[in-house]
Every structure is written in C-alpha cells, then in structure tokens.
N, C-alpha and C positions, 0 to 999 in steps of 0.2 A: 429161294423165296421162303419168304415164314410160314409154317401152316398154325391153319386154325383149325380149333376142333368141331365140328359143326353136327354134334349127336342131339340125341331126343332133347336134352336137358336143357342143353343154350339152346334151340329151337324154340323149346317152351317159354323159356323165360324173356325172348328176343318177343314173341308174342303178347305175351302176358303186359309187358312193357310198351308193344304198338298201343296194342287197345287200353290201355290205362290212360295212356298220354292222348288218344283220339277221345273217352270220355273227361278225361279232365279238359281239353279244349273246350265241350262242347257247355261244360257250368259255367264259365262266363257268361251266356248269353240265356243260361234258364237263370241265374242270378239276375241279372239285368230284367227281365219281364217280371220278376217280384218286385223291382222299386221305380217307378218312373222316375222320382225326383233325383237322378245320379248326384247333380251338382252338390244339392244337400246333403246328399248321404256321403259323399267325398269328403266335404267340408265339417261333417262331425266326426267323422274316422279321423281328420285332421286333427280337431281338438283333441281327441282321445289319444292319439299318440305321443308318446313321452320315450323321446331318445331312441325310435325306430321299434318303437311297439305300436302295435293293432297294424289296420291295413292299408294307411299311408306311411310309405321310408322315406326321410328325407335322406338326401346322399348329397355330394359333392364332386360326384368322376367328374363334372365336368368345369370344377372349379368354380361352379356357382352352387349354392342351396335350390334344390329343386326335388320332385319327389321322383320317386324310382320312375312311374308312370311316365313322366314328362321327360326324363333323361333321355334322350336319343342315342346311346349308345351301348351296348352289350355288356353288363355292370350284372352280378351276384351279390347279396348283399346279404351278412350274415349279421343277426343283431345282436345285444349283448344278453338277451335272453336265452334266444337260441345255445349261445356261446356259453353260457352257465347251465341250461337243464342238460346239454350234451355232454356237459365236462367235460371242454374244447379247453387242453392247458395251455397249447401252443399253437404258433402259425400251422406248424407240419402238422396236426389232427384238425385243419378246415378243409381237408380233401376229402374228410366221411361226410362233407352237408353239401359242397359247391363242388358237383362231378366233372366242370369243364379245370379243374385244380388238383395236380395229380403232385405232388411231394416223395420224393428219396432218397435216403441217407443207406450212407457207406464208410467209407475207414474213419470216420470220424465225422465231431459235432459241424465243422466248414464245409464238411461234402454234402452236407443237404441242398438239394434242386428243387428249385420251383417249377412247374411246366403248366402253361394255360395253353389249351385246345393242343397239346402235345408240344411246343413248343416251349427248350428253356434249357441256358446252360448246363451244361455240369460245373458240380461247386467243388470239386474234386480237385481244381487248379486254379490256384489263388491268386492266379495274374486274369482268370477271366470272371467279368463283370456277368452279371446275370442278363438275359434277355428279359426276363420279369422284373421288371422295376419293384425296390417296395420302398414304402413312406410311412414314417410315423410322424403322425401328424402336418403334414407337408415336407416333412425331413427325408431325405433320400440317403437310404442306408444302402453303401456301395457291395457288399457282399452277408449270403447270409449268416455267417455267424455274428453279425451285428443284431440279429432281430430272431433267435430263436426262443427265447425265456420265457416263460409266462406270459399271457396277456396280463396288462395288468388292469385301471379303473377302465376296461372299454366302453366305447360308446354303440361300435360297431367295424366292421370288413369291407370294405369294398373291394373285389376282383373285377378288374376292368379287363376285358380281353380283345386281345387285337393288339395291334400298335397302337400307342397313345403319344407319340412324340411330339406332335403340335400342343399338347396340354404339359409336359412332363420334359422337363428340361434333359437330360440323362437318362438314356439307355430302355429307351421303355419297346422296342421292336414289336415284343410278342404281348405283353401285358403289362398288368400294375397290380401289386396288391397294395392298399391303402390301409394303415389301422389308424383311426381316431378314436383316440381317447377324449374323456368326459370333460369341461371346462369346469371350473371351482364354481359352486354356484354361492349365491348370495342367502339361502337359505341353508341352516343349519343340518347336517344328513350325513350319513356312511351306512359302512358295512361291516362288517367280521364274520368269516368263516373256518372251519375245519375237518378235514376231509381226513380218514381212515379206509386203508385198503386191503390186499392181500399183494405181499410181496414186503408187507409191512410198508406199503408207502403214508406218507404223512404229508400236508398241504394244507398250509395256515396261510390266509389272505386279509389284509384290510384296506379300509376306504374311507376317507373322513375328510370333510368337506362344511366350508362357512365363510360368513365375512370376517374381516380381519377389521374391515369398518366400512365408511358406506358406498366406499368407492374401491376397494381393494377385496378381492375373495382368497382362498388358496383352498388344496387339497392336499394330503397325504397319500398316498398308495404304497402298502410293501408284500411279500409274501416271502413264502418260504417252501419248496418242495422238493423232498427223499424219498426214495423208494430205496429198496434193494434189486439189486441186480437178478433178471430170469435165468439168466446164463449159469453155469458152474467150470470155472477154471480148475480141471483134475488134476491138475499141475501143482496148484497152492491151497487148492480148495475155496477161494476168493470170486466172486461174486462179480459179474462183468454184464454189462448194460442196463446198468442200476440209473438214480438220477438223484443229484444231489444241485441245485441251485435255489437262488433266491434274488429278490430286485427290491427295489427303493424309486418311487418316480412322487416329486414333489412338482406344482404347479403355484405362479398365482399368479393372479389378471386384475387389472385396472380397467374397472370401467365404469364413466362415470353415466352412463346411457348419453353421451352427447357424439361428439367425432371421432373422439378419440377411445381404441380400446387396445391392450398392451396384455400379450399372456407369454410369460417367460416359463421355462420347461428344464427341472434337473435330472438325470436320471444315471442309477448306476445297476446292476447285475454280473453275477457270478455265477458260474458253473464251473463246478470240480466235479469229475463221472470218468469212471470207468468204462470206457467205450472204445471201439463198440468190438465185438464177438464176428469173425470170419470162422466159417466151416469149411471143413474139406469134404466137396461134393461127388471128387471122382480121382480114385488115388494112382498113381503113376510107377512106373519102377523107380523116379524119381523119389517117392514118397518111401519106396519098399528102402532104398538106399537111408536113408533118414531114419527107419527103423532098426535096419542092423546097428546103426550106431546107439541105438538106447533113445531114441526120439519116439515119442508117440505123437499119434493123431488120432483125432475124435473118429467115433465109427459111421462111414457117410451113411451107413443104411438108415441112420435114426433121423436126418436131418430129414425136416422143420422141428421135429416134434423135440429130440431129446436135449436141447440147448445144453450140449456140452459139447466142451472145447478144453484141447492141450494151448498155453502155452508161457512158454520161461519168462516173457517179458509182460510186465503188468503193464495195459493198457491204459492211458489215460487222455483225459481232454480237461484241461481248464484255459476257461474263456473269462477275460476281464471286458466290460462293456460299460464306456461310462459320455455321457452328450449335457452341452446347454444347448436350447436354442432359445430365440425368443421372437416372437410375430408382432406385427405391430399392424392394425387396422388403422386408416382414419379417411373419414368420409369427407373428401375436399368437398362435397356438396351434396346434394341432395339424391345425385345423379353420376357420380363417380366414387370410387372408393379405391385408395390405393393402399395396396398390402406387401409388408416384409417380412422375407422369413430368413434368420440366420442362425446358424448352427455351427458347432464343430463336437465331433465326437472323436473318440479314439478306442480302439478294439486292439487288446493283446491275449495269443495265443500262446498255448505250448503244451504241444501233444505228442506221444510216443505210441507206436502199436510194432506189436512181433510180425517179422517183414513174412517169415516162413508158416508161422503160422502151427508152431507145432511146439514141441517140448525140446527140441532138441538146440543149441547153443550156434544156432547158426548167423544170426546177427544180432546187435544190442546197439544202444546208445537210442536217442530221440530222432527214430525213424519217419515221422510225419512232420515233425521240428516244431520250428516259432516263428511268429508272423506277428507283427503291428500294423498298423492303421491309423492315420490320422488324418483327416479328412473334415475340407471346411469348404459350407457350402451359402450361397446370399442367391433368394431370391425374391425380385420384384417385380411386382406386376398390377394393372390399373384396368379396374372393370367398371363397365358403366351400368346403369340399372334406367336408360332412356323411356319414355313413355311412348315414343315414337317406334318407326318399324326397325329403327337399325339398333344394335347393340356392340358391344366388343371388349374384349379381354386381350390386353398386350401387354407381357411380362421377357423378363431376362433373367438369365439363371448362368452362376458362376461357380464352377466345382475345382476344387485342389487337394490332391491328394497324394499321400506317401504312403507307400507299400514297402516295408523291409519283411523278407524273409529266411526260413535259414531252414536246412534238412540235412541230416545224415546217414546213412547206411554205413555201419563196421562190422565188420567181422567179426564172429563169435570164435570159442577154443573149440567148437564142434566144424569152423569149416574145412579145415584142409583135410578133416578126414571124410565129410562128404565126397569134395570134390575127387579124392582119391578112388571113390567109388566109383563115381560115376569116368573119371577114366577108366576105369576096369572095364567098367560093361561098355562103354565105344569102341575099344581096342581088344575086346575079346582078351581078357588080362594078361595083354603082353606089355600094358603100360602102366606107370605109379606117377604119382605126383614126383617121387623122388626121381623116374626115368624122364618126367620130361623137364625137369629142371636142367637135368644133365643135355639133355638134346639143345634145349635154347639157349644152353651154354649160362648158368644163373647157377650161383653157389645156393649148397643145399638148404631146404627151410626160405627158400628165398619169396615163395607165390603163395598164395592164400593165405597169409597167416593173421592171427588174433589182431584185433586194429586198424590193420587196413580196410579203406572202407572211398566213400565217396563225401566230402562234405562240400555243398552247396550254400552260397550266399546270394541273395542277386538285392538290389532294391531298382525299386521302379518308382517316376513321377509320373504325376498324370494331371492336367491343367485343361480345363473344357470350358467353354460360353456357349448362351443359346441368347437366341432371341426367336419369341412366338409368337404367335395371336392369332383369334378366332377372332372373324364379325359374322353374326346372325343378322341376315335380310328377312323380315316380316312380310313378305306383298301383298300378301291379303290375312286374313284373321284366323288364324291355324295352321298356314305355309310357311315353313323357316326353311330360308337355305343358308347353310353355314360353312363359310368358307376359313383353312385354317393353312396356317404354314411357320415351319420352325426351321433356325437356319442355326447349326452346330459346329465349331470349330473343335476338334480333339485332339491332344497331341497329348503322348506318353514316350519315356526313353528307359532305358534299365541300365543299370550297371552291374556287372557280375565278379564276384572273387569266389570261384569252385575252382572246386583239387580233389583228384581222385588220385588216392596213394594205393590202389590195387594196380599191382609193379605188374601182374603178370596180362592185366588188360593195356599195359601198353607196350606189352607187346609186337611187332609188326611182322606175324606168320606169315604172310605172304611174301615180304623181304626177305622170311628169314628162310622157308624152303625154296625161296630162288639160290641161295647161300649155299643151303645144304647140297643144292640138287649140284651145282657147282661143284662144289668142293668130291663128292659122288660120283661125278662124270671123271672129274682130272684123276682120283684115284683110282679107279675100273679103267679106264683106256693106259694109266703110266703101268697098270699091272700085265694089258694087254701087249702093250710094246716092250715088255719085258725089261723095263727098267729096274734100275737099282740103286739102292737097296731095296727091297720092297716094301711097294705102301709109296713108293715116293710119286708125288703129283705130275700128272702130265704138264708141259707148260700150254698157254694155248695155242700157241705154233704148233704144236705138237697134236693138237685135240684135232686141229686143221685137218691137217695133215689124215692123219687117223679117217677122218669123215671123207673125206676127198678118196681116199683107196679102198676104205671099207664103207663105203655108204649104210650098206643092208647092217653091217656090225653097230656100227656106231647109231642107228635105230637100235636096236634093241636095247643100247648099252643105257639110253636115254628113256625108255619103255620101261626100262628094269628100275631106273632109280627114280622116276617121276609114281611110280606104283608105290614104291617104298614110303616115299615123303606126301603122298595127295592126301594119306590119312590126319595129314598134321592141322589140312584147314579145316576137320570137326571140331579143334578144338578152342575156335572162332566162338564156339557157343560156353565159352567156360568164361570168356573175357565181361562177366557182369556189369563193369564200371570203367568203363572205357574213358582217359583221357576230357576234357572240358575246354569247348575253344571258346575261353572269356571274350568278352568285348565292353566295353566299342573298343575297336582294334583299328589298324591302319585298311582295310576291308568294308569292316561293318560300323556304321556308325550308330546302331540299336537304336533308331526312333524312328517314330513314325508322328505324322500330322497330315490330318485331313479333315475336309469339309463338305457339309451336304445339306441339302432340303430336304423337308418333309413336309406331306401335304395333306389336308383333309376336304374332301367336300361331301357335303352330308343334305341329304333336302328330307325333312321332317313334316308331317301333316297330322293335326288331327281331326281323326277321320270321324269322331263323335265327342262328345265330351269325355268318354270314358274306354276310348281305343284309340292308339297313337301309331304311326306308321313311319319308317323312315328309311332311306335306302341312301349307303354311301363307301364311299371309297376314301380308304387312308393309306400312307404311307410309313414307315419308322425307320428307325436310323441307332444302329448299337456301333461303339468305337472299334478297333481293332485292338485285340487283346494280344500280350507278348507270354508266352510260355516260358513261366518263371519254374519247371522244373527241370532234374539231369537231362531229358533226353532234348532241351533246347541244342539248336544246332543250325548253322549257318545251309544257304540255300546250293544246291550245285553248282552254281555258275559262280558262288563266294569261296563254296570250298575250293574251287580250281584256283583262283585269285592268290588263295592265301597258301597254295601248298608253293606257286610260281615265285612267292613273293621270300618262300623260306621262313612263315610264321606258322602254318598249322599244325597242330598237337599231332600224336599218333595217333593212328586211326580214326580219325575223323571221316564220318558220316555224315553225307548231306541228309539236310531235316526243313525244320523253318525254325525260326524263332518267335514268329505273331504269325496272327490268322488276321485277315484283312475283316474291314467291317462289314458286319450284315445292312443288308436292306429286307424291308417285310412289304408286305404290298397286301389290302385287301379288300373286297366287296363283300358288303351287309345289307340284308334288305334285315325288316325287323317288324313286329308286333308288340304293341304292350297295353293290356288293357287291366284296367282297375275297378272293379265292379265293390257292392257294399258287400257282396259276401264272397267275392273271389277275384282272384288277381291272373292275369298270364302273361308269360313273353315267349315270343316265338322268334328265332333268327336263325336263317340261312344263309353261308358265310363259304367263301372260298377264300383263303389265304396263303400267298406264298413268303419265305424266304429265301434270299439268295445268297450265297457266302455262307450260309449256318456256320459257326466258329463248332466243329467239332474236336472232342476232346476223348481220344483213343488211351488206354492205361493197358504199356507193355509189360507190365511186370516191375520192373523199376522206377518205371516216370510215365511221363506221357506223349501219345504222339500230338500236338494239336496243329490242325487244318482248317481247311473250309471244303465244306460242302458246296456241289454247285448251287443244288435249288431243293428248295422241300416243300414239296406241295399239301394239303391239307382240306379235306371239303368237307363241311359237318351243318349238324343241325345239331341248334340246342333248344331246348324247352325249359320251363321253370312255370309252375303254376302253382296254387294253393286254395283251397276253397272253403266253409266254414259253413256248409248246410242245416246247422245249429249251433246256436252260441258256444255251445261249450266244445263244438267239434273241429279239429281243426287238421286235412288232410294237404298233400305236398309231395309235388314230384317235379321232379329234376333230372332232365335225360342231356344226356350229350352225343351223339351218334358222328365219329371221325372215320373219316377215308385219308390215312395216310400216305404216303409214298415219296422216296429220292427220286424227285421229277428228274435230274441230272446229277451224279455222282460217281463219273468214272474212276478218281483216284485217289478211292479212300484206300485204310488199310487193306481191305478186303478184296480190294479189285473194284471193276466196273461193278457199284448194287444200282446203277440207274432204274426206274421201273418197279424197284424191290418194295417192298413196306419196312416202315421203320418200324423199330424193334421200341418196345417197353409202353407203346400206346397200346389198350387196347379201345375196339371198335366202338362199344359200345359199354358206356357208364352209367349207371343210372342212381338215384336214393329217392327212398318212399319213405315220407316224412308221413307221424300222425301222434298228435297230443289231445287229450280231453284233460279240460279245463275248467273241473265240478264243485261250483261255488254251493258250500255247507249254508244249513240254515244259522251257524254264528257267525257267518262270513268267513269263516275259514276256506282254505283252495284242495282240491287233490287233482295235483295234475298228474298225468300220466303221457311220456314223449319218451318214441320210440322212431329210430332210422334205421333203415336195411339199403344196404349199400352194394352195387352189383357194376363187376368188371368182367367183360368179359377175354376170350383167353388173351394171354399178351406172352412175348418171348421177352427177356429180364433182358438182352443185349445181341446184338448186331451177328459177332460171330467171335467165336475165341481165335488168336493170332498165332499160338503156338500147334494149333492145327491143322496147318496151311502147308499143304503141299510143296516141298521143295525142292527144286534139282541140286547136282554136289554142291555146285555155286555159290549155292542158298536164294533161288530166286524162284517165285511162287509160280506155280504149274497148277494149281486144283484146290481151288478156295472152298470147293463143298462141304470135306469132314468143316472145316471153323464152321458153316454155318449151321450144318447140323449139330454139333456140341455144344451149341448154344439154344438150338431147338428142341434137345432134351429135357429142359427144364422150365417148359411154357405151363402157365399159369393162370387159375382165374379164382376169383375175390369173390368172397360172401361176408359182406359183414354186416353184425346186429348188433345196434347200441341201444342202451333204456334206459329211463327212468322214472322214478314215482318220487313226489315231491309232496308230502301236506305243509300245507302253506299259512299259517295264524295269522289272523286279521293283523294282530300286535306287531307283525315284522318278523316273528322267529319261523323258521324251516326247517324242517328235515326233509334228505333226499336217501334214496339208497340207490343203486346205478350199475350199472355193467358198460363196459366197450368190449367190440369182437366177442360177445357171449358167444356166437357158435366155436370159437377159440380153432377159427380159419387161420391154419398158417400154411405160409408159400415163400419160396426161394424167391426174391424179390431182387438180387443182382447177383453174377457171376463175372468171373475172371480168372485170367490163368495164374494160378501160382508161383509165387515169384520162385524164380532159381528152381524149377520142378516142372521140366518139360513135360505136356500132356496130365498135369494132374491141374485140377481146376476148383479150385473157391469159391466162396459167397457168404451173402448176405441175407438174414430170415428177418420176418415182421415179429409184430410184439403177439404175445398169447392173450389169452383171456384176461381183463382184470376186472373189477366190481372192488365196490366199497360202499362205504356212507359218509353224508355231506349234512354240519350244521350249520345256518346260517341266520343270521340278523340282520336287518335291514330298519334302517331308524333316519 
C-alpha cells in the first residue's frame, strides 16, 4: 500500500484549505443580499466581458455558446488573461491554475501525459491514444506531441472532466482539454511582446489582426521561445532541458453577417531541445560495474537540487507540427445551423536519449527513434436553436490515421566489457565473457559486441466513425433533461519489421543446458563403466543400463551435473534484446475492430436565477491501443500456436500486443452559481474506469495491459469572489479517493484495493490579483497562485525489485513497492506577478514561477541494463524574468 505522510504540516494545510473552501462557499450568498437585481447584474457582467474576461465565461464544452454558469457539465476554464499574467507558455503549465489537470513528462517531448481527476494515458508509447482528448479549435489532436508549443492568439481552455464521448467524436473516456483560439476580427488590433529571463530565456510573440475587406477578416500569430538549459551535462559541459521552439498559426474567415460563415486555419511549429535529463536516484553494483570501466554517474545525494548528469549521448527532441483545417457555419434557418470541421495535420519526430544514462559507451544510435503522423479528420454536425422545449445536436465524426514508427538500441564499445563484469560478480569470477562464449559453444568476440543492438519498425492504421447526439427536454421553465448517445466503430492493424541482431539473446539456455547436462551425464557414467579410451560418451543404452543397477549412483551422477549447469539460467538476465515475433504472421493477424455506445443523461434545473443544479450520469468509450514497442509480444495461447506450427523466434515470451478498449462510467451531481460579485461550482463525482490501457516501462520497452477497474471518488470546487472592485480572490480544490477497484494481474501482482500511485489526495490553488486603476488610467495589477499537492508516490512499484525464485517467477512484490515509496512527494508552488498596465496599450510585467524553487523527483524507473539501481525525472527550478508588451 502507498503511505501518506499525515504530520502537523499537511494536517495544517488540509485545514487551512477546509475552512477557506467552506468560507469561500459562504460569499456567494453575502454577494447575492448586496444586489437584488441578479438578472441585471448578470446581464452587464455580460456586456463587459470580452473573450472570457469579467464575471460571465462564455464556453462551448458543450458544443453550444453558453456561459460557464448555464453549462451543466464539470468544465475549468482558464481565460486568456489569466493565461498571460501567469506566464502559462504551454498546455503542460495549466496544471499550476486548473488543480483537477495534473500533466508529466519524461524521456522526452511525446511522453507528456495528461490526467483529469487522475485519470490519463501514458504518452510514453506512441501506439496509445490519450484518455484526455485535446482539440484545437474543434480539431482533435491524436497524441501529445501534436499540441505542446506555445499557446499561441488564445481565446481561452476549456478542461472538460469526465467522459465526454457523446459530445467528442474520439477517445475522450476521461476528459477533454479544449484550446480556442481568437477569430480574425473585423476591427483593426494586435499585439507584440518580449519576455526576458534567467536561464537566459528569451520569448518573442505577435498578434495582428483586421479586415482584409468587408466580408473577409484574417489574423497573424507567431512567436518564438529559448532558454538555456537548467541541467549540466559533465560529460561535454552542454546544457540539457533547455527549450528552443517557435510557431506560425494564420486564420481567415468570411463572414458576411448573413448564413453563411467560413474560418480556414494554417498552422506550423517546431521544437529542437535538448531533452530531457534522467538521474541516478539509487546506484547499484550494477552502476559500481559501470564505474570501474571509466563511466561516471551523477551524485544521487544532490538529486532534485544539483541538476547534474553524466552522459556520452546528446539528448535531443525535434518535433515538426504542421495542420489546415477549415470550419464552415451556415444557418439553414433561423433555427438550425449546420457546422464542418475538416482537418489534416501531420507530426514528425526524431529523438535520441542515453539508454544508461551515464558517461560510459554502453549504447548509441536514436534510442527513442522517429515517428510521423498523419492524420485526417471531418466532422459534422446540425444544432438547432428551437423556441420551443426540445432542442438537439446530432453530428458524425470520421478519423484516419497513420502511425509509422522506428527505435533503436546498439551497443556501445563500452558493452562487452560491462557485461563481463557483471558475469564476474554472478559467478563469483569463475566466469568471462570469453568462458561463456566457449560454454555455448559461439566463436570468440561473438556476444555483446559494438553494433548489435535491437532495431524496431512497426506502422499502424487506424480508421474510426461516430455518430452522436444530444436532445435537451425543457418540461417546464428551468428543468432540462438531457439525453445523449454516441455509437463508435474503431479498427486499427499494425504491421511490424523488427530485428534484434544481439546473437547472444538468442540464445536458448534452457535447450542448451539440457545439451550440456546430456552430454555431462554420457561422460561421467562412460567414465564410471570404465570405458575406453577415456572421456568416451556412454551410449544411452548404456546410461540405461547404469540407472537400472545403480539407481542411488546414477542420482548423484545427475545432482552433480544439474548443480554445475543450473547456474547457466542466471544468465537469462544478460539476454537484453530478445529475438522479435513480427506479424501479422500465419497466428496473428494484428487488428483489432470494435464497437460500442455511449451514453449521457443529465437532468439540469435552475434553482434561481443565479444558482444552477444538475445531476447525471455518462458513459465514454477509448479504442484499443496496440503496443508499438520491443516488448510487444504475442498472447500464451499464440505463443503455443506459433512454436506447434514451427514459426516462433527464440525465446519467445508471452506478452500482448494491444490492451483492449476502456470504458469510463460516471455520476455528477453539481452546483454552479454566478452572483455580481462572486462565482462557485461545486461537484461531487464517482467515476470508474474499466480496462484502463496501463502502460508498465521495463527497462527497454513496455509492458502494456489493462487494468481491471480504477475507481476514483472526489469533490471539486472552484469559486472566486471580488469583495472590491479592484480585489479579486480564487480557489480551486480537488479532493480524490483513488484506488485499483480490481487489478490482479498487473506487473506487480494482485494491487486490487491498493491506491494508485502519482495522484495525490488533495490539490489545491489560491488565486489572488488586485487590479489598481491610477488616477491617468493606468493599471497596477498584481496576481499571485500558490499551488498545493499533497504527498503522492511518482509510480506503482519498481519491477526489478520483485522477489524471485531460481525460475525467475515472483515470490514477494514488497521491496518493488517500497522502492518506489521511497521517493513520495509533495508540491508547493508560488507563481506572481506585477503588471503596470498604460491606458495607451503598452505594459510591463516582471514574474516568477515556483519562487519557493520546490523541487521533487516527479518520476522513477529502473535503470536500464542496471539491476537494482534506479532513475528518474525532476521538475523545473525557480524561474522570474520581465515581460514587455503592447496591445493596440
């Protein structure tokens, strides 16, 4: 089980946090007795809002224009101000303002994960789709290295949480994050800014926007942002998890105010970075072995704080991201509108990181490889805007896409004399590389050498339909029941050409000390019957014989030479790159195609004009994803197929090759009220998933499964309140009960009951800006977030510390989860800023993120090829700088 740490401090602050969120409930309703006239006061907050400023949001979670207030479904919404005084450069920094939005990266810019209410792929394997859907601008970008870049002209965020399947054509199980961007307006306006920091980072942005004439608008957006890298590579002296990208998104729209309106969308971005810095958290004899050879490793004592790292291969990640899409409105009538959205983008990777993780020449080539993406998607759909009690939205949505990817692990000129180490210390050095070349009978120099390695290819299709639709019943004047349902067809297949040329992983020790033990026995009994010459082999007639008159002898003679050879299957753990059983083969025919429903019904009321209540149940629906790396592998009952049939590789291990699709299920009851000087939402939410597609990382590849069920029971809050014009305070609690409702057979063992690892319990941010209009009309704003996690374990449990019999089959799963309980963690973070704001449009800001410069082991894993020593991943340090900007 996970522990938590439960001392004075999180005590305090778990308090501190009740009573904040119980008095911020309570200004709703001292707000409300200062104004009787709500409707009024609503409807000039209306006017006054521009693009999700002041205290009505319009949003769209639910595919209509509606204001947060009236949305009936569990939506965060972060606006483009917010998104600018925070210095929010990316999706991955909306986790410090929307606490049910927890974001993590790892060996690189792809493995970024999204997770709403705990819930969310690992990005870590490039054949699985996220359970967090995201969209730019109604676009569905199938993984995240499609959408990590800058925001560019935002409008605003929407985090929808929960399954949203009935509204979201593709894979939305657990959530949605939504970014809308700005439309070209018809009036003349932009922006330009530039940003200076420490780390030497630099962030140039513009916006410029007009008619083109009287029916046609466009926009420009581009920017540009560098830092230097926090890290130091002691190896080259070179700078790692720096950031180096920049974008380009142009717009323009036709419209002439009549039926028809048309906004076409081009966008491109680049990232070239140095990324990202693993440490060595806990070193091994493994690691000592590494050493003797002239390899060093970073000193784990210093880890979070000293960001340094050894190693010989220069890390990188360049991402190409390039889309059109274009939407078309047109209002068949007064009372229906039908809308299209078609898209095709395409994402190209190719990234390299050191597999060891140290200085020392143990693997080279493009270790994380290359990946494209292309991806074409059309959706339509026809809403009506009726006067009457019924309404409805019914759309179809058509996804197609190609996934090629590629990876390599080779040998470096430093491995054979590793691995010669580490025979020494298994066999108490009575063994060399050189002696067991000679034992498996393999000319010398034949195992480990420079080159060999494993190179992986696989591509995968993937071809998806929906059909959906929501109708809203009116019965009476503030009761909506809203019934919804989406029906999914999903079919993907893969194709694979992998070759693993490490000769000495294929091996078959187990044939081969049946061989030896053979040949062992015929020699010891032809010497016992005193044959000749000597040395010469018993026949087996002869072995018979022997066993038949000497029973008790011929025991021992078997005892003596099964002792000599059992030590040979340790060296089962040397075989890194086992063999690859491609497919589709005469076995397997690598697809899969499935279909399923999903459903919503939601009954909505409001309960005054200015408090809205609603309680419902959804269902979601994510495809089945195939495991596009090494450790993909055919199922037991295939591997038996394929050894009967005379086709499988050596040593082939049963595995899977896809994890079957999730389903999510959830009940929301909810609160939302909107007063003139304070806002709240309140929701209580049980959610399950079944199948969770989990994705295990053994050191070389991954193991990917399904969980049974993952249960989840939380309350979220969000409130804001503005007790004076210029005062504007905000909090945001998310309170999770996680746990593996059912999960007997993950890698771990039975964790059914356990809590999952990397949520923690309780989230929280306390939001607070004043907003001090000068007697020239100039502004001095001042906004400030403190962001609170409380303790969380970075992952499940390490697998190389799993108790095993000679076998190798697991007896005492405890050490894994305590070596992974070692490194539990919990979050304080402070972000600011002071902004003077000139009537004319120009600003100045100056800013910090993570001022208290909180850092924390944020993920672990076991070291590759380095039993018992274990890795990871830290957060970013302290940064601050200054921001000029114009606004015209």
């Amino acid at each position: 089980m996970r522990s938590i740490k439960t001392g004075v401090a999180g005590s305090t602050r778990f308090a501190l946090l009740a009573g904040t969120a119980a008095v911020a409930m309570s200004l709703p309703a001292v707000a409300q007795a200062q104004d009787e006239a709500e409707d009024a006061a609503e409807e000039a907050a209306a006017e006054d809002s521009d693009d999700g400023f002041g205290n009505v949001i319009i949003v769209t979670a639910t595919k209509r224009e509606q204001t947060l207030q009236e949305t009936p479904v569990a939506v965060s919404v972060t606006t483009a101000e917010t998104i600018e005084r925070a210095q929010i450069r990316d999706v991955a920094d909306l986790s410090s303002v929307v606490p049910s939005l927890t974001v993590s990266q790892s060996q690189s810019q792809f493995a970024t994960t999204f997770s709403v209410r705990g819930f969310g792929t690992s990005g870590n394997n490039i054949g699985l789709e996220p359970s967090v859907a995201m969209f730019v601008d109604g676009v569905y970008r199938s993984r995240s290295i499609a959408q990590i870049s800058d925001l560019p002209d935002i409008q605003r965020v929407e985090v929808l949480r929960g399954p949203q399947s009935t509204l979201f054509g593709k894979n939305a199980s657990a959530g949605v994050i939504s970014l809308v961007t700005k439309e070209p307006s018809f009036d003349f306006g932009g922006s330009v800014e530039a940003s200076y920091g420490n780390y030497d980072a630099i962030v140039v942005k513009g916006y410029l926007t007009g008619p083109l004439s009287d029916n046609i608008a466009a926009s420009l957006a581009g920017g540009y942002n560098r830092r230097d890298g926090y890290v130091t590579n002691l190896f080259n002296g070179q700078d790692v998890n720096d950031r180096n990208r920049w974008f380009g998104r142009g717009q323009v729209m036709f419209d002439n105010g009549e039926a028809l309106k048309v906004r076409f969308i081009a966008d491109y971005d680049e990232i070239d970075e140095v990324c990202c810095a693993a440490f060595n958290l806990r070193p091994s004899a493994a690691t000592g072995a590494i050493q003797l050879l002239g390899g060093q490793v970073n000193d784990f004592n210093g880890v979070p704080d000293a960001d340094e790292v050894y190693s010989d291969v220069v890390p990188f990640n360049k991402i190409k991201n390039w889309g059109l899409s274009g939407q078309i409105d047109y209002d068949l009538s007064d009372t229906l509108t039908l809308t299209s959205i078609t898209a095709y983008r395409e994402t190209k990777m190719n990234a390299d990181q050191d597999v060891d993780f140290t200085s020392a020449a143990l693997a080279t080539g493009a270790n994380i490889g290359q990946a494209k993406l292309d991806t074409f998607t059309q959706e339509l759909r026809l809403a009506s805007n009726f006067d009457g009690p019924v309404n409805f939205l019914l759309g179809g949505y058509y996804f197609d896409e190609t996934v090629d990817t590629a990876d390599q692990i080779i040998y470096g000129s430093d491995f054979r004399g590793y691995v010669d180490l580490l025979i020494r210390d298994l066999t108490g050095n009575t063994q060399t590389a050189n002696s067991i070349e000679a034992t498996f009978g393999a000319p010398p120099n034949t195992f480990w050498q420079a080159g060999q390695g494993f190179f992986n290819a696989i591509e995968q299709k993937n071809e998806a339909y929906s059909i959906f639709g929501n109708v809203d019943f009116e019965f009476i004047d503030g009761l909506v029941l809203t019934l919804g349902a989406n029906y999914t067809h999903d079919k993907k297949s893969i194709v694979t050409d992998s070759v693993s040329t490490d000769l000495f992983s294929s091996v078959d020790i187990p044939g081969a000390i049946t061989g030896l033990n053979n040949f062992f026995i015929a020699q010891t009994v032809g010497g016992l019957l005193g044959l000749n010459p000597p040395g010469t082999l018993a026949t087996p007639a002869q072995i018979a014989f022997f066993q038949t008159n000497f029973p008790a002898g011929y025991q021992q003679v078997v005892a003596g030479v099964n002792a000599q050879t059992a030590p040979l299957l340790g060296f089962q753990s040397l075989q890194f790159l086992r063999p690859f059983q491609n497919c589709p083969n005469s076995v397997e025919d690598c697809s899969f195609s499935d279909d399923d429903m999903s459903w919503t019904v939601r009954l909505a009321y409001d309960i005054t004009p200015t408090l809205n209540g609603y309680a419902s149940w959804s269902t979601g629906y994510k495809g089945a994803s195939f495991n596009l790396s090494r450790d993909s592998s055919p199922t037991a009952a295939d591997v038996t197929a394929l050894r009967n049939a005379g086709l499988a590789v050596p040593n082939l291990r049963a595995g899977s090759r896809f994890a079957f699709p999730e389903e999510s299920e959830v009940w929301e009851l909810g609160l939302k009220g909107n007063w003139e000087y304070a806002s709240a939402n309140l929701t209580l939410f049980l959610q399950k998933l079944k199948n969770f597609q989990d994705n295990t990382f053994t050191g070389t590849g991954f193991i990917l499964g399904n969980a049974g069920s993952r249960e989840t029971k939380g309350i979220e809050f969000d409130g804001r309140v503005n007790p004076i014009p210029q005062l504007t305070l905000s909090l945001a609690v998310t309170y999770l009960d996680s746990i593996f409702e059912n999960y007997v057979g993950s890698p771990l063992g039975d964790v059914s009951g356990q809590e999952i690892p990397d949520i923690p319990q309780l989230r929280a941010v306390f939001g607070f800006q004043w907003d001090q209009e000068l007697a020239n009309f100039d502004r001095l704003i001042l906004r400030a977030d403190y962001g609170y996690e409380s303790t969380q374990v970075p992952d499940d449990g390490l697998l190389d510390y799993i108790v095993r019999d000679a076998a190798g089959n697991p007896i005492d799963f405890g050490p894994a989860f305590a070596a992974a309980r070692a490194f539990q963690y919990e979050v304080n973070n402070l972000n600011a800023s002071l902004t003077y704001a000139m009537d004319m449009g120009l600003e100045f800001t100056i800013w910090g993120r993570n001022i208290l410069d909180d850092r924390n082991v944020t993920g672990v894993f076991d070291s590759v090829a380095q039993t018992q020593s274990i890795s990871g991943y830290t957060d970013a340090p302290r940064t601050y700088g200054g921001t000029i900007r114009y606004k015209f």
